[in-house]
N, C-alpha and C positions, 0 to 999 in steps of 0.2 A: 504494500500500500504506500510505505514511503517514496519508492521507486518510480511510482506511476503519481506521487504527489512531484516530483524533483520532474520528470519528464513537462507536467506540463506547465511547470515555469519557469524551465528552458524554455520549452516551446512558446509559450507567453512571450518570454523578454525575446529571443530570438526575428519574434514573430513585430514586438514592438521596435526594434533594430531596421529592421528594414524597414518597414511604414515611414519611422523617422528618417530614413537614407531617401525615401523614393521608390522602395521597392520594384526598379529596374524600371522607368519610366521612358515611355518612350518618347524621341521627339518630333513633334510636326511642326512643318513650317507655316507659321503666321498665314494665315488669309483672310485677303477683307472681303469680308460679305459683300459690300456693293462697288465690283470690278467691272459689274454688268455697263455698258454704255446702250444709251438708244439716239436714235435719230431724232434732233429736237427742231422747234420751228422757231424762230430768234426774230421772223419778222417783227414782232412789236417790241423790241430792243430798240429799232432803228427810227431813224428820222427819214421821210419822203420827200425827195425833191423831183422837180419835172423841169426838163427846159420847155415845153408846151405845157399850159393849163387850159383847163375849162373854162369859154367865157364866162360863168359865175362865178369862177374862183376857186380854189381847191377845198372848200367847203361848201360848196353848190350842191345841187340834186345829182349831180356828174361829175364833180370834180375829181380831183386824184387823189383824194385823199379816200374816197370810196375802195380803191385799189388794194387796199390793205385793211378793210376796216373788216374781215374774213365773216363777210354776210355777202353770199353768193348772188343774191337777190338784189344789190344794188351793181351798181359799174360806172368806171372812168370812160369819160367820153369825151375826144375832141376832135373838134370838125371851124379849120379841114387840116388832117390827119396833113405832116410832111416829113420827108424821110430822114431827117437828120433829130427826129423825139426819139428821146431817152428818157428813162425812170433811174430814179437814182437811190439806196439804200443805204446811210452813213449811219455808224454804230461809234460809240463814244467808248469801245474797245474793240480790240479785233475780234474779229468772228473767221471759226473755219468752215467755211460755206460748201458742199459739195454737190448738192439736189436746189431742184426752185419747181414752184408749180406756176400756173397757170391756167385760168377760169376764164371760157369764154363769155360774153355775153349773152343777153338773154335773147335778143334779137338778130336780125341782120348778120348772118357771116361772113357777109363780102367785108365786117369792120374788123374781122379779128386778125391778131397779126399772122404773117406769114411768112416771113424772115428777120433773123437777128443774131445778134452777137450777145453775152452774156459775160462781162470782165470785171476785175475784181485790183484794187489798188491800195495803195498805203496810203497816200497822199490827197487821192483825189484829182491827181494829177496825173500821174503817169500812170497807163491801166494795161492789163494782166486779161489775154482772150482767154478767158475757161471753160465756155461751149458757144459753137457756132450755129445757129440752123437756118434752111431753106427749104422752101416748100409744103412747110410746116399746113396742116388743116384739122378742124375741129368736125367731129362729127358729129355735133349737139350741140345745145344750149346750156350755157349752165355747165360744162363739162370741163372737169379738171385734169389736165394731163402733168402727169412729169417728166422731168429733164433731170438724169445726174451726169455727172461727171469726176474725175480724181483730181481733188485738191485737197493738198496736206497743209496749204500757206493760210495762217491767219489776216484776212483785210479790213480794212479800217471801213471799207465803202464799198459795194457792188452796183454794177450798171447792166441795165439790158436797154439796149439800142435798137430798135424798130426800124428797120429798113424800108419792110413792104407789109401792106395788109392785101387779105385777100381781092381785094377789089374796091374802087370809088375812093371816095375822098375823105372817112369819116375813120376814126380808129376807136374800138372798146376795148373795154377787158372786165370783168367782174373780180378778179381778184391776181397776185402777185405773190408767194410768200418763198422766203428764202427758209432752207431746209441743213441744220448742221448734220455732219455724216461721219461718224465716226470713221478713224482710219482703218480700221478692220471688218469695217462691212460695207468697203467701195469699191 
């Protein structure tokens, strides 16, 4: 009986020896729970400029400030539409931009655009081509298509240049938004 009292307080202190050491712990490497990134949309981070506005103003029933206000149901409208308008997106820190959409209007297709450039700068000055398109067509109203492309550069400003619309004189757009992209899922 003494024998089997001594064993188990060997076994006791043995047993509280290791507990106190760690009893052979293993190790794993640190991970942060939220490594996850997603694709975010940063348009209302930014400030809207136009080198065309809407005769009422960029706060009009059409002006450009519609372009962004992500209610499908209104649109920027200027008439008459000419080729050297641009939409301008300037952010009071860099943004890394890699997607953008676009929503056509609710009406008339011949006003939606149908060529452009898509460039992205520091300055606001010197600018950076990061998608180009031509021939572009909406097959709806109200229809939001996107554009990505690979950019790893953070810019102070993004532009999309409107070359050509589908036809006439008049240009819409129901909305505008710029789309950050993480770099491992572009």
């Amino acid at each position: 009986m003494n024998l089997l009292k001594m064993t188990k307080r060997a076994f006791g202190l043995c047993l509280s020896v290791v507990l106190l050491l760690g009893c052979g712990k293993e190790e794993y490497p640190a991970v942060d729970l939220f490594t996850w990134k997603a694709k975010v949309d940063v348009t209302a981070k930014a400030n809207l400029t136009v080198n065309i506005e809407n005769g009422a103003g960029a706060s009009g029933g059409e002006g450009s400030a519609k372009v962004i206000d992500n209610d499908f149901n209104s649109k920027f409208l200027i008439n008459p539409y000419q080729s050297n308008f641009y939409m301008q997106l300037s952010f009071p820190s860099p943004q890394q931009v890699a997607s953008y959409t676009l929503t056509s209007g609710g009406d008339a297709p011949g006003r939606d655009p149908k060529d452009w450039k898509f460039s992205g700068s520091m300055d606001g000055t010197t600018w950076v081509d990061l998608d180009t398109r031509a021939g572009e067509t909406f097959s709806g109203r109200n229809l939001t298509k996107t554009y990505s492309f690979k950019n790893l550069v953070l810019y102070n400003h993004y532009r999309i240049s409107i070359s050509a619309v589908s036809s006439g004189s008049l240009f819409q757009l129901s909305e505008w938004r710029l789309i950050e992209v993480p770099a491992e899922q572009q």
